[in-house]
mmCIF file as Biopython writes it, N, C-alpha, C and O atoms, coordinates in Angstrom:
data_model
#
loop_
_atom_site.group_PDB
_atom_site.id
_atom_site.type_symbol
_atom_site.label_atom_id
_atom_site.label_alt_id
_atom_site.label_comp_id
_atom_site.label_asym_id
_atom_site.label_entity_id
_atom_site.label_seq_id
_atom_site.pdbx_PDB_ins_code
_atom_site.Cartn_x
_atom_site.Cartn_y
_atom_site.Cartn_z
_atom_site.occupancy
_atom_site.B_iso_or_equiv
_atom_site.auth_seq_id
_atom_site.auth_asym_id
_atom_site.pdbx_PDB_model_num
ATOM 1   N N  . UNK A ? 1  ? 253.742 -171.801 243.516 1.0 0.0 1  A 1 
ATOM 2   C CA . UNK A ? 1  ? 253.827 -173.064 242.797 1.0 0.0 1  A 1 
ATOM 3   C C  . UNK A ? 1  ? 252.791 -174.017 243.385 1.0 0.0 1  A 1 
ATOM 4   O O  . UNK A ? 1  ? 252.613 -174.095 244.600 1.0 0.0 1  A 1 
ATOM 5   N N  . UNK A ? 2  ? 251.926 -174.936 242.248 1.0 0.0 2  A 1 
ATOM 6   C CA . UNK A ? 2  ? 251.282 -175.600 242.931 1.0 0.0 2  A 1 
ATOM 7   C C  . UNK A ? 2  ? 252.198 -177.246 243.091 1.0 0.0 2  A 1 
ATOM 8   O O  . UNK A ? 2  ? 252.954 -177.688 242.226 1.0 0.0 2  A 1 
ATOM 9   N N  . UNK A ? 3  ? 251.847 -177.979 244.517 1.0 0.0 3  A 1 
ATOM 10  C CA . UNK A ? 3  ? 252.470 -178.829 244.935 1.0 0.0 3  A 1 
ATOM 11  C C  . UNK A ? 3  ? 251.902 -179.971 243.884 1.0 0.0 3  A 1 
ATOM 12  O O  . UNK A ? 3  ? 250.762 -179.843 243.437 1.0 0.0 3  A 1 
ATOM 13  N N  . UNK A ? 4  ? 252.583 -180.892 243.572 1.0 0.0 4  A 1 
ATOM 14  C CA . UNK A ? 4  ? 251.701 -182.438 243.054 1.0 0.0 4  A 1 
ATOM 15  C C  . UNK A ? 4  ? 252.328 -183.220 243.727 1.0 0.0 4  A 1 
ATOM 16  O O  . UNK A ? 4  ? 253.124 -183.894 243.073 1.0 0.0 4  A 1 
ATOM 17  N N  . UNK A ? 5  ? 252.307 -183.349 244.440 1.0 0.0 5  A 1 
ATOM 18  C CA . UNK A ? 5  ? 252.781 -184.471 245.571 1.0 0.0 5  A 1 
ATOM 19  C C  . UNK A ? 5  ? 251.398 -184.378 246.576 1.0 0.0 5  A 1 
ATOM 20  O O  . UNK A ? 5  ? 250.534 -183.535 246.816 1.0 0.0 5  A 1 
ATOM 21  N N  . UNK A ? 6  ? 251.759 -185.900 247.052 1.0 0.0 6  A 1 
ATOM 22  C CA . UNK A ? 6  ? 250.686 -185.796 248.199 1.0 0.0 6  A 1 
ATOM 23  C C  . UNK A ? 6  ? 250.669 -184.898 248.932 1.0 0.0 6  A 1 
ATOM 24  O O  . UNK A ? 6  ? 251.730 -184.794 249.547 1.0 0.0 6  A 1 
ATOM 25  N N  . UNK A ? 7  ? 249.557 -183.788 249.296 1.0 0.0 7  A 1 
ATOM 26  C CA . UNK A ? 7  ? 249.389 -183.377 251.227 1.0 0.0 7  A 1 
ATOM 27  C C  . UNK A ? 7  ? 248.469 -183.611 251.930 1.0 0.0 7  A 1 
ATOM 28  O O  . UNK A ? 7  ? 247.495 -184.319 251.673 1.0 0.0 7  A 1 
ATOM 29  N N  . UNK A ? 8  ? 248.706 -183.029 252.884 1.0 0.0 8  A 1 
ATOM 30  C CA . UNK A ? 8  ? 247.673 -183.033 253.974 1.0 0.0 8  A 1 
ATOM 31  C C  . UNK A ? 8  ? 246.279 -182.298 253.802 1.0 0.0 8  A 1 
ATOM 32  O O  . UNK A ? 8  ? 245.516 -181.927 254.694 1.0 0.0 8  A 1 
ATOM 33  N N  . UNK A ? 9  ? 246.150 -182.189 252.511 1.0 0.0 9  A 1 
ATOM 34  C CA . UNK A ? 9  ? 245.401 -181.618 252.053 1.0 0.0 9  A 1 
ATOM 35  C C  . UNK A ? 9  ? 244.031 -182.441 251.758 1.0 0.0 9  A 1 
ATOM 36  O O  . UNK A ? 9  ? 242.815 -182.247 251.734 1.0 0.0 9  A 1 
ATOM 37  N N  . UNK A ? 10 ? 244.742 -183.221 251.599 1.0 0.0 10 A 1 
ATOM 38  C CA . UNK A ? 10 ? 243.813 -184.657 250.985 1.0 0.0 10 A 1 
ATOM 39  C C  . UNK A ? 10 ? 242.678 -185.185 251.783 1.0 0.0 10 A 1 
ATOM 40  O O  . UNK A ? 10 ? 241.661 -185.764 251.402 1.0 0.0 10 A 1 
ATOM 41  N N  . UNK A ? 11 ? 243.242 -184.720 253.470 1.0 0.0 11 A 1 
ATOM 42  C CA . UNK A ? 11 ? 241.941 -185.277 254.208 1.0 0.0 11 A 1 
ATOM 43  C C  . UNK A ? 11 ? 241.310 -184.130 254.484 1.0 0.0 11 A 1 
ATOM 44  O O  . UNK A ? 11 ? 240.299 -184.458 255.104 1.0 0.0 11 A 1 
ATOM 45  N N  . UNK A ? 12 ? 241.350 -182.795 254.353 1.0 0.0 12 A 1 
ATOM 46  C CA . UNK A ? 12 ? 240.405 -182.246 254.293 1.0 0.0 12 A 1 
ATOM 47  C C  . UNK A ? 12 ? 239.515 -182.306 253.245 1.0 0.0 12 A 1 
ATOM 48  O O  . UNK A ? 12 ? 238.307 -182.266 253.477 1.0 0.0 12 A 1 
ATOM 49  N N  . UNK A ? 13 ? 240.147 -182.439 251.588 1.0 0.0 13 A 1 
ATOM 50  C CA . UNK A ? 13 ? 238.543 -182.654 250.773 1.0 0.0 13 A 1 
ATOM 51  C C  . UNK A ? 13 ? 238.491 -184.064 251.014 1.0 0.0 13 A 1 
ATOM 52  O O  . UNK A ? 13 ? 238.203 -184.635 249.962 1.0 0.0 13 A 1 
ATOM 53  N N  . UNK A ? 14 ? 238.584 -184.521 251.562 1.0 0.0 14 A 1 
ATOM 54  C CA . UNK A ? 14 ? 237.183 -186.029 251.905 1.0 0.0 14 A 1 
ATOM 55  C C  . UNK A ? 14 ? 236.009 -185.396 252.789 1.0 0.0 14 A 1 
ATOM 56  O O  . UNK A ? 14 ? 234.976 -186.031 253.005 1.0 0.0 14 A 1 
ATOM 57  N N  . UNK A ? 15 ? 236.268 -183.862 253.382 1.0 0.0 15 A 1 
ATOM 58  C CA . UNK A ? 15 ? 235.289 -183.554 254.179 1.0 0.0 15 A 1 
ATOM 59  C C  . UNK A ? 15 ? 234.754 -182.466 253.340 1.0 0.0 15 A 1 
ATOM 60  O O  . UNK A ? 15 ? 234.244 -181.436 253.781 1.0 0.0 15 A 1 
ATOM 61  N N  . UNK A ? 16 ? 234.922 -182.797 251.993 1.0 0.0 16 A 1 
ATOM 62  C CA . UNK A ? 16 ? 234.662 -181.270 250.904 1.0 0.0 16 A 1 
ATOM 63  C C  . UNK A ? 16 ? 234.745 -180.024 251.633 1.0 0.0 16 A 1 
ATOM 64  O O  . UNK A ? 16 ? 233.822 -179.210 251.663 1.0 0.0 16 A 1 
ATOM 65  N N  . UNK A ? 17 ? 236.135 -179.843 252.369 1.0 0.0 17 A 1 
ATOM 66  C CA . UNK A ? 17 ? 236.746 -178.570 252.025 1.0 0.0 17 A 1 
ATOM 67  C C  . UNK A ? 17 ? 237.877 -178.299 250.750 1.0 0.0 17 A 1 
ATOM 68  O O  . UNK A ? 17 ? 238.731 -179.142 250.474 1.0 0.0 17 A 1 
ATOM 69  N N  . UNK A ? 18 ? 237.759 -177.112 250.088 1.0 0.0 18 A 1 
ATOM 70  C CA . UNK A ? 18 ? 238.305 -177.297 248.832 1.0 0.0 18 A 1 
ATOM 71  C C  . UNK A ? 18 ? 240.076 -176.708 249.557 1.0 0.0 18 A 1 
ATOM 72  O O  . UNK A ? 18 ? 240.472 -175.872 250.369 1.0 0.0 18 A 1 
ATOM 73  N N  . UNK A ? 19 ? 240.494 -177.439 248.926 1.0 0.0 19 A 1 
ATOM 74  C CA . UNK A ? 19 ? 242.001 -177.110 249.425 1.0 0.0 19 A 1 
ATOM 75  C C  . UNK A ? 19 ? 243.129 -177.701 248.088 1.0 0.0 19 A 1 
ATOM 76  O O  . UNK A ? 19 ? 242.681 -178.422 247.196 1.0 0.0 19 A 1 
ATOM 77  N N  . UNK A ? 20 ? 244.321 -177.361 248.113 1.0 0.0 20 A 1 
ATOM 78  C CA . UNK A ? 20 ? 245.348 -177.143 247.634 1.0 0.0 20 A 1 
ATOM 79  C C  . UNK A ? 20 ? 246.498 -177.408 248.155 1.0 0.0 20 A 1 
ATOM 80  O O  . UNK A ? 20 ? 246.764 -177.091 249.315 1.0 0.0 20 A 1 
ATOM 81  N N  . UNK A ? 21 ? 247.634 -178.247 247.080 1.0 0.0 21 A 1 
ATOM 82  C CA . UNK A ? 21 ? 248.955 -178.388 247.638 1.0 0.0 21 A 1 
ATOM 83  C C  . UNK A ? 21 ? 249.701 -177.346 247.026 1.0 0.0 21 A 1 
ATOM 84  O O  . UNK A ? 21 ? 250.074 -177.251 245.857 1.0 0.0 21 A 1 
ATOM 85  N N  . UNK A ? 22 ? 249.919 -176.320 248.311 1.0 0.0 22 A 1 
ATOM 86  C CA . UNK A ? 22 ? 250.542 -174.939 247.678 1.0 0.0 22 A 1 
ATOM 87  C C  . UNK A ? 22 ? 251.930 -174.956 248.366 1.0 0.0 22 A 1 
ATOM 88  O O  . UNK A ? 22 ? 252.198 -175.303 249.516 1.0 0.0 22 A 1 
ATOM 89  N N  . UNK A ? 23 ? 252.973 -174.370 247.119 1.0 0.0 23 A 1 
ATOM 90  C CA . UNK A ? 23 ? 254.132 -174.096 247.682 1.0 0.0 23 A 1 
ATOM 91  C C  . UNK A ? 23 ? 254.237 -172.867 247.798 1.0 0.0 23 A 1 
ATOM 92  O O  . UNK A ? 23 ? 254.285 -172.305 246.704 1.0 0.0 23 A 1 
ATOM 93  N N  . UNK A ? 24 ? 254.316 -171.960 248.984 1.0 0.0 24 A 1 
ATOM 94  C CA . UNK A ? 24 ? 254.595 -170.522 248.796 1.0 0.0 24 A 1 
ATOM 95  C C  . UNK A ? 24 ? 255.765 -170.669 249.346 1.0 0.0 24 A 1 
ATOM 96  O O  . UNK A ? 24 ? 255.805 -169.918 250.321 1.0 0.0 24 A 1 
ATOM 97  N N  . UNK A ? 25 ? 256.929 -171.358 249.206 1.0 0.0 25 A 1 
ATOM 98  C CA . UNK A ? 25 ? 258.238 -170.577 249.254 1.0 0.0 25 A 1 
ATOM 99  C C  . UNK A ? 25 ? 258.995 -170.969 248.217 1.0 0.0 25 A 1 
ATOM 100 O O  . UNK A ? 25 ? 259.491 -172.086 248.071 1.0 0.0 25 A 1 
ATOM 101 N N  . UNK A ? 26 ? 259.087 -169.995 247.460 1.0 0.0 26 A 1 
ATOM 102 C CA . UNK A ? 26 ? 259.874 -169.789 246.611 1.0 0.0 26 A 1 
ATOM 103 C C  . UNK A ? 26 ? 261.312 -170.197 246.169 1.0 0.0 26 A 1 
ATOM 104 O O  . UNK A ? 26 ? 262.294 -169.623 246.639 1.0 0.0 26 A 1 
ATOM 105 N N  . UNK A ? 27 ? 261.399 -171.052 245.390 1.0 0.0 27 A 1 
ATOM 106 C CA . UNK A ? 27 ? 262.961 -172.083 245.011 1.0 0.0 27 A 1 
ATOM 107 C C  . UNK A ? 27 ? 263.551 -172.041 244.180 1.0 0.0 27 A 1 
ATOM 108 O O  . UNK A ? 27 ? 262.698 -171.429 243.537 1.0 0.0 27 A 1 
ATOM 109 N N  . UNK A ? 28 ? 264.557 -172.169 243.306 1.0 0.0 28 A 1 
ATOM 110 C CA . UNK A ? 28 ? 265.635 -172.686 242.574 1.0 0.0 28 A 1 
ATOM 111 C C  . UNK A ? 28 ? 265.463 -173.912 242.391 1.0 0.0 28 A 1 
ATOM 112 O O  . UNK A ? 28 ? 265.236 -174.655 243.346 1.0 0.0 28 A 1 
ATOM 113 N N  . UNK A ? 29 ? 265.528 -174.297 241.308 1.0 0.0 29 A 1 
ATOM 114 C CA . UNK A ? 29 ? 266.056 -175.984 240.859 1.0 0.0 29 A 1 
ATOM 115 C C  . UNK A ? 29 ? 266.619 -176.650 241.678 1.0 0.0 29 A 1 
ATOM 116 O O  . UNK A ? 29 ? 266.129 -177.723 242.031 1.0 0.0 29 A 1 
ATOM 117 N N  . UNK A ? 30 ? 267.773 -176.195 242.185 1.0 0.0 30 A 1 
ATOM 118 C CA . UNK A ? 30 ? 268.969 -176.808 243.078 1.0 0.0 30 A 1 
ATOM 119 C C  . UNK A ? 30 ? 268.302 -177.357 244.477 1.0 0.0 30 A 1 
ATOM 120 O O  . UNK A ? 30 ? 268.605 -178.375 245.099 1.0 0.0 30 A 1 
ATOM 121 N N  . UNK A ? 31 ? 267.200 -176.273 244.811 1.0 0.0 31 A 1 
ATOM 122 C CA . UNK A ? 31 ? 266.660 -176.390 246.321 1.0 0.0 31 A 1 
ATOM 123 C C  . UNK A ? 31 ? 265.404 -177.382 246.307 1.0 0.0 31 A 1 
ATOM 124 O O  . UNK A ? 31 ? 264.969 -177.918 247.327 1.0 0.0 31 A 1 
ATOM 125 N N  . UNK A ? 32 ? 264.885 -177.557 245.043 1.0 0.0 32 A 1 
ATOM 126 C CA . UNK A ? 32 ? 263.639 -178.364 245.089 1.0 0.0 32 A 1 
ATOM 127 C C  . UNK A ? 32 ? 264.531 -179.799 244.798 1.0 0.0 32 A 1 
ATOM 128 O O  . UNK A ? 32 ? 264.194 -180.791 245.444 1.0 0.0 32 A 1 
ATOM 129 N N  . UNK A ? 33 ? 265.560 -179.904 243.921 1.0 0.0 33 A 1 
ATOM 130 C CA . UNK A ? 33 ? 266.000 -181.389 244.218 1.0 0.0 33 A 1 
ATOM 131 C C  . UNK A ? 33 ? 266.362 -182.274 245.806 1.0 0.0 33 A 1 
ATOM 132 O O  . UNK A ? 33 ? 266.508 -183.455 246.123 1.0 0.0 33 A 1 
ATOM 133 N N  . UNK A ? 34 ? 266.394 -181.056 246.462 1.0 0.0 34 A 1 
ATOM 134 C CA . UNK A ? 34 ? 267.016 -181.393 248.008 1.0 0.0 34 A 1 
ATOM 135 C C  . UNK A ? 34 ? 265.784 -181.551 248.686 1.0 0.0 34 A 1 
ATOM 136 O O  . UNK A ? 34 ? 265.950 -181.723 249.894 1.0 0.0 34 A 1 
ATOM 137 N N  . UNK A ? 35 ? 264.066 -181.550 248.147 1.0 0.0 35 A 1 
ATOM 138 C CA . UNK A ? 35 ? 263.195 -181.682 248.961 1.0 0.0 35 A 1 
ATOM 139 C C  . UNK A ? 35 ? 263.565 -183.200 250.163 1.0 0.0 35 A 1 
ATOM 140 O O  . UNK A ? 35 ? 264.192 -184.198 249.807 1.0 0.0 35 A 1 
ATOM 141 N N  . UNK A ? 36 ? 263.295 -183.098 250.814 1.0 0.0 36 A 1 
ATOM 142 C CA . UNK A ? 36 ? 262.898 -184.691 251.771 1.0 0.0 36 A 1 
ATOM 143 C C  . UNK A ? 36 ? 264.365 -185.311 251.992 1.0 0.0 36 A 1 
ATOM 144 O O  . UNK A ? 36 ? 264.511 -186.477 252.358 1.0 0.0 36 A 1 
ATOM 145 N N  . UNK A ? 37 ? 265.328 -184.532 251.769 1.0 0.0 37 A 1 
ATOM 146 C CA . UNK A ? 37 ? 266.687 -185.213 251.640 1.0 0.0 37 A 1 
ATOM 147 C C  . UNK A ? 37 ? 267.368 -184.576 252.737 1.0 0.0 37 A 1 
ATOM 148 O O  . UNK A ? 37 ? 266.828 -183.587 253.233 1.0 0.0 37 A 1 
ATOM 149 N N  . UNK A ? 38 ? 268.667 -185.058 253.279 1.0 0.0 38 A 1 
ATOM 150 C CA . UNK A ? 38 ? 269.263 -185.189 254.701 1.0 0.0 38 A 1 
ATOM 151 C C  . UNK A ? 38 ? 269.586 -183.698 254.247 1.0 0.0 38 A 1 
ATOM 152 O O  . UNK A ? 38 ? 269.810 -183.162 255.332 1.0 0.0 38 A 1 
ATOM 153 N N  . UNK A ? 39 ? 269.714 -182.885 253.436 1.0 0.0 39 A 1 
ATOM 154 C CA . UNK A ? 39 ? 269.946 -181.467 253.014 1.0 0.0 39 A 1 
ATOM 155 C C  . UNK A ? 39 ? 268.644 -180.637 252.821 1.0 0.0 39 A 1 
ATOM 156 O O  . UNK A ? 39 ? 268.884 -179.494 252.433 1.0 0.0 39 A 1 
ATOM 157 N N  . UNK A ? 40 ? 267.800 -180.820 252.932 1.0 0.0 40 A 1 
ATOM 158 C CA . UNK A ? 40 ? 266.286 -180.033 252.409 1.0 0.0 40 A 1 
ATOM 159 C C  . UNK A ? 40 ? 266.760 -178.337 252.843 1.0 0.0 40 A 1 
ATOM 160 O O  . UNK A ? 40 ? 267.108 -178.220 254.018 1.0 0.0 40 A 1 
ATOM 161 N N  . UNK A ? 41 ? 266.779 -177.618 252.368 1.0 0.0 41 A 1 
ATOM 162 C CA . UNK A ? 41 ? 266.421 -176.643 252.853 1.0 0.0 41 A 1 
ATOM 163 C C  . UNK A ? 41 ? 265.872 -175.621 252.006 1.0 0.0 41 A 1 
ATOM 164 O O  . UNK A ? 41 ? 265.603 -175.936 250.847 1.0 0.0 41 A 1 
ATOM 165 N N  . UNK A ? 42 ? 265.626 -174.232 252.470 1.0 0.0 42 A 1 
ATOM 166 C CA . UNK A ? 42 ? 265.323 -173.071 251.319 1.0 0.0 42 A 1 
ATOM 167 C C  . UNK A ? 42 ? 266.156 -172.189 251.857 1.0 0.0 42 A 1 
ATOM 168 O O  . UNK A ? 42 ? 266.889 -172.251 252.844 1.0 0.0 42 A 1 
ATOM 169 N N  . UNK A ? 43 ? 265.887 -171.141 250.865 1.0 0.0 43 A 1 
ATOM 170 C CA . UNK A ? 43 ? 266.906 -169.715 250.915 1.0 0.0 43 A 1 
ATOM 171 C C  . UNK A ? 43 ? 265.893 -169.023 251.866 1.0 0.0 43 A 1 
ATOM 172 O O  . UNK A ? 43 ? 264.680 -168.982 251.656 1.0 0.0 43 A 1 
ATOM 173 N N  . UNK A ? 44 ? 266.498 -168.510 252.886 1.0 0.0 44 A 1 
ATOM 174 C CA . UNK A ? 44 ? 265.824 -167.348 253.902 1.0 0.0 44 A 1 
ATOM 175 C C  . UNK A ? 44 ? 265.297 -166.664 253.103 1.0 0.0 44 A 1 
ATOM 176 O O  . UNK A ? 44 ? 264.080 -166.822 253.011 1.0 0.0 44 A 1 
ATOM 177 N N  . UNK A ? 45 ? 265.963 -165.604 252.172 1.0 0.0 45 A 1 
ATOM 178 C CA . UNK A ? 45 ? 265.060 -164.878 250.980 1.0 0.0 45 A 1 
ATOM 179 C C  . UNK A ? 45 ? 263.371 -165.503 250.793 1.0 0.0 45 A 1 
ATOM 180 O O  . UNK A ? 45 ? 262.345 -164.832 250.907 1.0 0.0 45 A 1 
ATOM 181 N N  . UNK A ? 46 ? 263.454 -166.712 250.534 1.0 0.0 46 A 1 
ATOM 182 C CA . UNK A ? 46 ? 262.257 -167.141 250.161 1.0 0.0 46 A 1 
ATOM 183 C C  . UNK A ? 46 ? 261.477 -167.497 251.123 1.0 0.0 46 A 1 
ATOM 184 O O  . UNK A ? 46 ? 260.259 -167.454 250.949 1.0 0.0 46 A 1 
ATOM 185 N N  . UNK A ? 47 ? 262.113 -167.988 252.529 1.0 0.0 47 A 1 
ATOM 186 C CA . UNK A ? 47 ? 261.394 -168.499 253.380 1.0 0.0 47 A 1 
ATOM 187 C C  . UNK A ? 47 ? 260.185 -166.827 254.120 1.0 0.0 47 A 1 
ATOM 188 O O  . UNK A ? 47 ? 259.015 -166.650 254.460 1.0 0.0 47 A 1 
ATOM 189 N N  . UNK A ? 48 ? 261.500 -165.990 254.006 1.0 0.0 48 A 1 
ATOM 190 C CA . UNK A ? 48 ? 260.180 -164.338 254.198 1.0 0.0 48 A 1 
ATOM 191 C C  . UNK A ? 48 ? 259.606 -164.379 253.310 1.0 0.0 48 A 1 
ATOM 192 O O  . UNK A ? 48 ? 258.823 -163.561 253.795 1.0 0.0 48 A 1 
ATOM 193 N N  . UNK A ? 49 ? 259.090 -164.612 252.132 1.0 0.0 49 A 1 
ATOM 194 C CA . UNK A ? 49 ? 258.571 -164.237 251.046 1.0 0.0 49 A 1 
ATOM 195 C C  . UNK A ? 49 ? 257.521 -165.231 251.173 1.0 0.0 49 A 1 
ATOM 196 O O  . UNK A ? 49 ? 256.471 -164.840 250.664 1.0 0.0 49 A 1 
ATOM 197 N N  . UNK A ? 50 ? 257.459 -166.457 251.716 1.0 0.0 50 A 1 
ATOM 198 C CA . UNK A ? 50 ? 256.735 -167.258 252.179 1.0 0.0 50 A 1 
ATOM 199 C C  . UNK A ? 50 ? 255.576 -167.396 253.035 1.0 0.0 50 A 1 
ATOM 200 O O  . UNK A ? 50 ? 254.384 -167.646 252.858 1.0 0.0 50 A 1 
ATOM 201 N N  . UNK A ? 51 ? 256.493 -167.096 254.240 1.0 0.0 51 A 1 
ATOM 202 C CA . UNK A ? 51 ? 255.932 -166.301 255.205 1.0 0.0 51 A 1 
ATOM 203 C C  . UNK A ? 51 ? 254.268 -164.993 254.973 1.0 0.0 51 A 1 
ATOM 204 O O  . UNK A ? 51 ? 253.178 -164.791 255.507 1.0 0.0 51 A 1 
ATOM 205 N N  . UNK A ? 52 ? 255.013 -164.520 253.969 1.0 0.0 52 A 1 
ATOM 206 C CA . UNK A ? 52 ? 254.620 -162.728 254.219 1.0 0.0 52 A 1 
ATOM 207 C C  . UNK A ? 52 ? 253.393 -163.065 253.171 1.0 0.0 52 A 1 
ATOM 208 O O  . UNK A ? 52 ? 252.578 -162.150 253.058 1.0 0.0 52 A 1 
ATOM 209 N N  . UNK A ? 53 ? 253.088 -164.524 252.207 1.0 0.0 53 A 1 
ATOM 210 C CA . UNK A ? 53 ? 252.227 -164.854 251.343 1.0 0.0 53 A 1 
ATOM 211 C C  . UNK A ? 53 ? 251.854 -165.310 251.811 1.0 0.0 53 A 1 
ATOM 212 O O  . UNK A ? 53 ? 250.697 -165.062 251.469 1.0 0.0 53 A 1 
ATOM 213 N N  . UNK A ? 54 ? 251.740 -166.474 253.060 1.0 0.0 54 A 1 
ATOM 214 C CA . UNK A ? 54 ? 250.794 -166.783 254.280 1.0 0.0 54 A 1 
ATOM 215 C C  . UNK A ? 54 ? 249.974 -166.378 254.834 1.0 0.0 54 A 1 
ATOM 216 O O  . UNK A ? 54 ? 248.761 -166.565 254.918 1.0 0.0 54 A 1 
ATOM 217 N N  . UNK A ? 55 ? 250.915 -165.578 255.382 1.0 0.0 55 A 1 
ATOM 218 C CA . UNK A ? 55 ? 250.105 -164.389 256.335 1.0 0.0 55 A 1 
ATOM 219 C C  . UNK A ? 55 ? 248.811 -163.513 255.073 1.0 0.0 55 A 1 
ATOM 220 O O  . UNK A ? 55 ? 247.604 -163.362 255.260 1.0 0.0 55 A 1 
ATOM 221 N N  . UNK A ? 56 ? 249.505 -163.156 254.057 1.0 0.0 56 A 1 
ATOM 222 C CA . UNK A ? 56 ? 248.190 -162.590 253.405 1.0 0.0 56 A 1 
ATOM 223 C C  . UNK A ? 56 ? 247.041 -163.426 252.643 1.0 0.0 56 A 1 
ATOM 224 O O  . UNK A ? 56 ? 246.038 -163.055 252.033 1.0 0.0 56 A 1 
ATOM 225 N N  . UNK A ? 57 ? 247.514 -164.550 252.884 1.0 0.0 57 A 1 
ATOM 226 C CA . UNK A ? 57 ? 246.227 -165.258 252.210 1.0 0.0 57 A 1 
ATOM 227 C C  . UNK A ? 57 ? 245.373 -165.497 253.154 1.0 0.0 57 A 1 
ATOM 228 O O  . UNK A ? 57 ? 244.157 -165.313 253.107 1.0 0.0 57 A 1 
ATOM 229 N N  . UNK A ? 58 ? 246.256 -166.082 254.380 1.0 0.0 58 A 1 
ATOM 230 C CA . UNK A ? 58 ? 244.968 -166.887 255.491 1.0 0.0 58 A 1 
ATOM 231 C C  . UNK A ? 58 ? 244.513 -165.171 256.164 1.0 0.0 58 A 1 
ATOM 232 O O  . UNK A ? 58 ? 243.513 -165.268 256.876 1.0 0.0 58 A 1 
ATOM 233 N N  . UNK A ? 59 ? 245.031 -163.753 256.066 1.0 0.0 59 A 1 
ATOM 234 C CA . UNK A ? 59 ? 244.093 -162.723 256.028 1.0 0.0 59 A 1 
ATOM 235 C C  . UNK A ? 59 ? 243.099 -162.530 255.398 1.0 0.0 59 A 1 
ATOM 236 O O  . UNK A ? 59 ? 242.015 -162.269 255.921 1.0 0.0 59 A 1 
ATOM 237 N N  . UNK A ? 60 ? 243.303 -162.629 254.126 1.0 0.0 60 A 1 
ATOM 238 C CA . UNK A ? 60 ? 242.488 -162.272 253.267 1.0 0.0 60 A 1 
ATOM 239 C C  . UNK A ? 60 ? 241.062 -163.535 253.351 1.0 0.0 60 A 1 
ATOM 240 O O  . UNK A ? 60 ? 239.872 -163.229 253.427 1.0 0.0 60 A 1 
ATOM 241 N N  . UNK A ? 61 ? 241.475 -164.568 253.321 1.0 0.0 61 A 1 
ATOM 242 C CA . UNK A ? 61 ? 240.567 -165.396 253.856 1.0 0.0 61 A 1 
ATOM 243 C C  . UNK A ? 61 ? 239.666 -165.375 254.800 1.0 0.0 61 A 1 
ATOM 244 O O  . UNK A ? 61 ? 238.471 -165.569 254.579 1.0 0.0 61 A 1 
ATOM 245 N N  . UNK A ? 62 ? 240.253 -165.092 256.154 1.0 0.0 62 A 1 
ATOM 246 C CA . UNK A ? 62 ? 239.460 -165.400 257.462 1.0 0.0 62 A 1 
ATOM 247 C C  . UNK A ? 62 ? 238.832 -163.651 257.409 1.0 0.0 62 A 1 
ATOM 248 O O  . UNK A ? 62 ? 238.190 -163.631 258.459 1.0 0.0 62 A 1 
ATOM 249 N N  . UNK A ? 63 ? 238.683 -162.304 256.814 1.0 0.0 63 A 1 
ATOM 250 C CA . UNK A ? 63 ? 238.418 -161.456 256.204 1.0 0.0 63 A 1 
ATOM 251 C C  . UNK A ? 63 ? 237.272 -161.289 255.105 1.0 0.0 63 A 1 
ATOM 252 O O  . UNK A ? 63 ? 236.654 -160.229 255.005 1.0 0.0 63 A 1 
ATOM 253 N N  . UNK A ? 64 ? 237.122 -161.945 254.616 1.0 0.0 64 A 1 
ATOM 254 C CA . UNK A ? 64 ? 236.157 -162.816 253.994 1.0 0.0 64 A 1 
ATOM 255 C C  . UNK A ? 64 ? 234.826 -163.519 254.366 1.0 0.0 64 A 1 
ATOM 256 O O  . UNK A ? 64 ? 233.725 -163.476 253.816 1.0 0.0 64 A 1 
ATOM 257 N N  . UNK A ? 65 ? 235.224 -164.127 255.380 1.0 0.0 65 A 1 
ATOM 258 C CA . UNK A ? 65 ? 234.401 -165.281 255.779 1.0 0.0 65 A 1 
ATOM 259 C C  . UNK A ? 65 ? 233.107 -164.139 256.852 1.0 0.0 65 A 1 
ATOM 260 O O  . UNK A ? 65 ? 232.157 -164.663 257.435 1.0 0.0 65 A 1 
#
């Protein structure tokens, strides 16, 4: 999912690196209403699935370069 909310993303393209507010963990309706709230959390399910899309992007990336 892509993020539309602010990130930290923002000060890297002021230095034109191209970047993205990416969500790689995977949610339910129920779990994205609880963003930033005294409840935030995700489903472990998603938080590996997260994880394991991390790990292969910033591979595939620094693999690349």
């Amino acid at each position: 999912m892509m993020g539309t909310g602010a990130t930290d993303s923002a000060s890297l393209r002021l230095h034109k690196v191209q970047a993205y507010g990416l969500e790689p963990f995977p949610m339910v309706e129920d779990d994205s209403s609880r963003v930033h709230g005294d409840n935030e959390r995700i489903p472990v399910d998603g938080f590996h699935k997260g994880v394991a899309f991390l790990y292969h992007v910033v591979s595939d990336f620094a693999s690349s370069k």
